[in-house]
N, C-alpha and C positions, 0 to 999 in steps of 0.2 A: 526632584530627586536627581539626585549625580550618578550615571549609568557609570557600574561601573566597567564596561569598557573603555578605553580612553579615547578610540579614535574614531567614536561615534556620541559621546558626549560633551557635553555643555557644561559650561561655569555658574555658579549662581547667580540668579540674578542679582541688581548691580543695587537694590534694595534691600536685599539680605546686610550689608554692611553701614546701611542706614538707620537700620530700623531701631527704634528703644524694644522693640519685643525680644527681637530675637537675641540683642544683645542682653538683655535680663536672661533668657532662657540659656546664651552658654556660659553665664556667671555660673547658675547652679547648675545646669546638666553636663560640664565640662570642665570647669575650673574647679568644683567642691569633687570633682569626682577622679581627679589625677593628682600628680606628686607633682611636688612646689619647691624649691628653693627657697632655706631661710634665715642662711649664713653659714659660714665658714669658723675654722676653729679662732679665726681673730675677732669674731663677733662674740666668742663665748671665751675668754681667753682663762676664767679663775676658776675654782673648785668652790664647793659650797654656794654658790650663787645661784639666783632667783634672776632670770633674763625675760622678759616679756618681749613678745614680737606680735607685729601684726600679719599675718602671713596675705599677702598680696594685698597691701593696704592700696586704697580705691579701687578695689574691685572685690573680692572676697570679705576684705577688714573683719576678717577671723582673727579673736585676740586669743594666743598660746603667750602659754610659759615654760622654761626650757629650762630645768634643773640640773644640776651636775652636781653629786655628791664627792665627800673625800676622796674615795677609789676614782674617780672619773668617770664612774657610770652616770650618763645622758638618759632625761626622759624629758618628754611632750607632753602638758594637759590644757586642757583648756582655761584661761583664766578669767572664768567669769565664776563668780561665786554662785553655788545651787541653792540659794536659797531666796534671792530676787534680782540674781543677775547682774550684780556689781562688778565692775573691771579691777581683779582684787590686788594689782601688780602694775604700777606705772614706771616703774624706772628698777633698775638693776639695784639689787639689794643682797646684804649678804645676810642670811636665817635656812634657819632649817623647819622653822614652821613660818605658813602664809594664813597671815590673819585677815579677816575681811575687815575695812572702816564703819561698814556699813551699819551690822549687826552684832560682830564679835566672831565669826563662826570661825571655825580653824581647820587646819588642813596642814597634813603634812607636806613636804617638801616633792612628794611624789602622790601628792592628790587624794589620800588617803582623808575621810573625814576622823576631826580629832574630837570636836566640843562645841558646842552650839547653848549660848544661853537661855533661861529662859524656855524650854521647851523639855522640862520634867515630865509633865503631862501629856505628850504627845505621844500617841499610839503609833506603834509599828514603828519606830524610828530608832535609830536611824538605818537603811537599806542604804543596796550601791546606788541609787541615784542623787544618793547625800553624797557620792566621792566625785572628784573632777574626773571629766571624760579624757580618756589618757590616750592617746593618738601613737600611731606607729613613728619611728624615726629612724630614717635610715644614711650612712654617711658613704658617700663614692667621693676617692679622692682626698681627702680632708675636709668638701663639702656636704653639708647637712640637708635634707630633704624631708616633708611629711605630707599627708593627706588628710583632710577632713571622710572623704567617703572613696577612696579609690575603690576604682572596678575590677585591677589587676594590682599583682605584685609587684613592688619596684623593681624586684629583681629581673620580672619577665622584660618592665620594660627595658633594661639598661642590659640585658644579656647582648645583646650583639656590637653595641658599643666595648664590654667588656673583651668579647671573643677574638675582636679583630683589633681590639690594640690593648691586647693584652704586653704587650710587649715595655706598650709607654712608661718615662721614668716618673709617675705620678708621684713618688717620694721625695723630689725633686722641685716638684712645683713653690713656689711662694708666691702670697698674695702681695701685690703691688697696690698701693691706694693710690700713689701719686699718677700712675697709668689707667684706674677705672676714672667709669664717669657714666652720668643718666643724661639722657636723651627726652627731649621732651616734644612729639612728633601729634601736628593735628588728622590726624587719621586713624581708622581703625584698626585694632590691635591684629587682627585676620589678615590684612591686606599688607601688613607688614610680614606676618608671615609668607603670605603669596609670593611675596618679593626675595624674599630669602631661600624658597623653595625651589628655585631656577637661577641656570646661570644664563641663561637666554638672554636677558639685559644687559652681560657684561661689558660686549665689545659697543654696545650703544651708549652705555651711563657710564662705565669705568675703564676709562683712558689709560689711567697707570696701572690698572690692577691686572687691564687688560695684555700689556705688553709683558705681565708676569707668567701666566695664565692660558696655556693652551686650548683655545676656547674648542677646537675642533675635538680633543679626545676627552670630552669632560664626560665626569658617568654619573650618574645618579642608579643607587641599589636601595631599594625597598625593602623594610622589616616592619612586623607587626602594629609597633608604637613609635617608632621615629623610622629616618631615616639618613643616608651619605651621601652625599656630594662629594665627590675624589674629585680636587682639584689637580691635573695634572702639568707641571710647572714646564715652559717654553726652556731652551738650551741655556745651560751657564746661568739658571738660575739655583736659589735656593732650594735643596729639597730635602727631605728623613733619609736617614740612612737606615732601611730596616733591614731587619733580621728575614733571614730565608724564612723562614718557618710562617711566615705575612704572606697572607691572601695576596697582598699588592706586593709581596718582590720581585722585584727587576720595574717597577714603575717610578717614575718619576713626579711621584707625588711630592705636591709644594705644601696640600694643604687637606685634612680631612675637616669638610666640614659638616658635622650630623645633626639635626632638626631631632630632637624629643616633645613627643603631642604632651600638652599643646601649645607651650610658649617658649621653649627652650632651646637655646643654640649652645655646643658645644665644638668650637674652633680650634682646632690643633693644628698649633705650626712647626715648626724647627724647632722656636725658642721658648714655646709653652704653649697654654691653654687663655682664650679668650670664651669667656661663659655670658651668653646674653640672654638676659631676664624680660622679656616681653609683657609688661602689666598694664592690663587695661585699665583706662579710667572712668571711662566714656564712650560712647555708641562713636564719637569721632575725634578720640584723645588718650594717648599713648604713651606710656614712659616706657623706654628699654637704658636695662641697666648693663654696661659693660663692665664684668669682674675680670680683672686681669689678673693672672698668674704665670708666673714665668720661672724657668728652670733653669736655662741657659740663657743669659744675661748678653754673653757674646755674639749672639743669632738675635737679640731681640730688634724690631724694627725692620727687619729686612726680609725681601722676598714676599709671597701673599699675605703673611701677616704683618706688613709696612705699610702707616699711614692709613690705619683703618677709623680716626675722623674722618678723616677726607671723602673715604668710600661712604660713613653714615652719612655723611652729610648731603650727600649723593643719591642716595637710598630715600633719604627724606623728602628730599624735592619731589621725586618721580611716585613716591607713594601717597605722598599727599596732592600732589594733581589729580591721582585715582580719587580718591577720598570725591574731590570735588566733582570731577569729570561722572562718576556715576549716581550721581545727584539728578545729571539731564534727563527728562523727561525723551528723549529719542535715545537711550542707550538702554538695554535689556538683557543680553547676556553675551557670555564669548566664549570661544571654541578653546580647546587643548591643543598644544605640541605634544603630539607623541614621542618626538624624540626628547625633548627640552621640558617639559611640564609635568614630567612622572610625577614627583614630589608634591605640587600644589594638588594636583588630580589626586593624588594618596592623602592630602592635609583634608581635603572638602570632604571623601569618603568617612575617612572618622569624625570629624564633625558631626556630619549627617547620623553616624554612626551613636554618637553619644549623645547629640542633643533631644533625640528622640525616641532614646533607651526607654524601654519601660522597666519600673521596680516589679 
């Protein structure tokens, strides 16, 4: 158990991020029960279309389908067929009814059952569990989010992200492909986050990021479902110009960086937004996906958000030594910085928190 005081508590043991147990236990007790990331409007770009996704393919591999009719109204259902579980939607098609191969069974475009061969004789038929299970969808920013079983509302989670930068020109942003890219890290998907929830590492692992980067007035603030990292930028460098009416006016912020439980990063710089997708694959095997979006073209590259391969690549090394290093049978667990470790100490709490929810 992670006490939660911080400055008489311990880390987990160095097993917990080995184990195939406990990594099956936060697939479902964590991942099926929080909001996911499942594209942006350039991934769904037409009307009328039939979009299948996998939503956190190697690790969840929930297959949805993602409709958008004439008016532009978006929905989410599940696309497996209710009648023996067929995957009814392999590639982006444009109809307004989804037939199954399987059997014939039909479904409108929003999950609705339409017509089922064959099955005149069948009593009580057809009920809602003839319809596809139709999932919440929600969009921040121009990106698209859902949950299989969340335990809160998106809204709850994303309220403090929205409150303190309410300010941001999110109308602004556009997706870059030529700037994303996936990361493929032999370590576990936690320990990635461990690594991101502190900037404790910086002046030891990041050289350049570090000469950006005020390492002495960094702050880390706490809220329910994520959390902030205020990067506070060293003289003459790049930083936001905000509005008085910002919690952080008169600061010299270069960079907000906020943690969303339980895989998500949300980096805001000058020049835009860096969104990173944390997907497990494996009890010791990780893809994090970097979506780039930027607004101001002229900032882009510079200041804490400059040369952020260089920083993953950095990141990677030192998290996968973890990986290894607590494999040793002489390693058992490690203490907290109270000053520097709020955020992983707040990432283990909800863990603990969720993995061991009862229904």
């Amino acid at each position: 158990m992670i006490d939660k005081n911080i400055r008489t508590a311990s880390t987990p043991e160095g097993k917990f991020y080995c184990s195939e147990e406990n990594y099956q236990l936060a697939i479902e007790n964590v991942f099926a029960r929080t909001w996911h990331w499942i594209g942006d409007k350039s991934t769904f770009p037409e009307n009328n279309y039939l979009y299948p996704v996998w939503l956190l393919n190697g690790c969840l591999n929930e297959p949805l389908l993602i409709s958008i009719d004439a008016n532009n109204k978006m929905q989410c259902v599940s696309n497996v067929c209710t009648h023996r579980g067929f995957v009814l939607v392999e590639t982006p098609v444009k109809t307004s009814v989804i037939r199954c191969r399987y059997h014939g069974r039909c479904f409108s475009a929003e999950g609705k059952f339409m017509s089922m061969p064959e099955f005149d004789e069948a009593e009580n038929f057809p009920t809602r569990m003839d319809d596809l299970t139709q999932l919440n969808l929600e969009e921040w920013a121009g990106v698209f989010f859902t949950g299989i079983f969340p335990l809160v509302s998106f809204e709850e989670v994303m309220k403090p992200v929205n409150e303190r930068l309410n300010w941001f020109p999110y109308g602004d942003l556009k997706y870059s492909a030529e700037h994303s890219k996936d990361y493929d890290i032999n370590a576990n998907w936690a320990l990635y986050c461990d690594n991101y929830l502190e900037g404790f590492h910086i002046p030891f692992v990041h050289k350049s990021l570090n000469k950006v980067i005020d390492y002495g007035n960094y702050e880390t603030h706490l809220f329910p479902y994520c959390n902030l990292q205020l990067g506070i930028a060293k003289e003459n460098e790049m930083i936001f110009d905000l509005p008085e009416g910002s919690p952080d006016y008169g600061k010299n912020v270069a960079a907000f960086y906020w943690w969303v439980f339980p895989n998500m990063m949300l980096n805001f710089y000058p020049w835009g937004l860096s969104i990173n997708i944390v997907q497990p694959k494996g009890v010791d095997k990780t893809t994090v996906s970097f979506k780039t979006y930027i607004s101001d073209i002229s900032k882009f590259n510079q200041g804490a958000g400059s040369d952020l391969n260089r920083v993953e690549l950095e990141d990677e090394e030192v998290v996968e030594s973890v990986q290894r290093g607590l494999r040793s049978r002489l390693y058992f667990r490690g203490r907290y910085s109270p000053k520097m470790e709020k955020g992983v100490h707040h990432f283990h709490q909800l863990m603990q928190q969720y993995m061991y929810h009862k229904n």
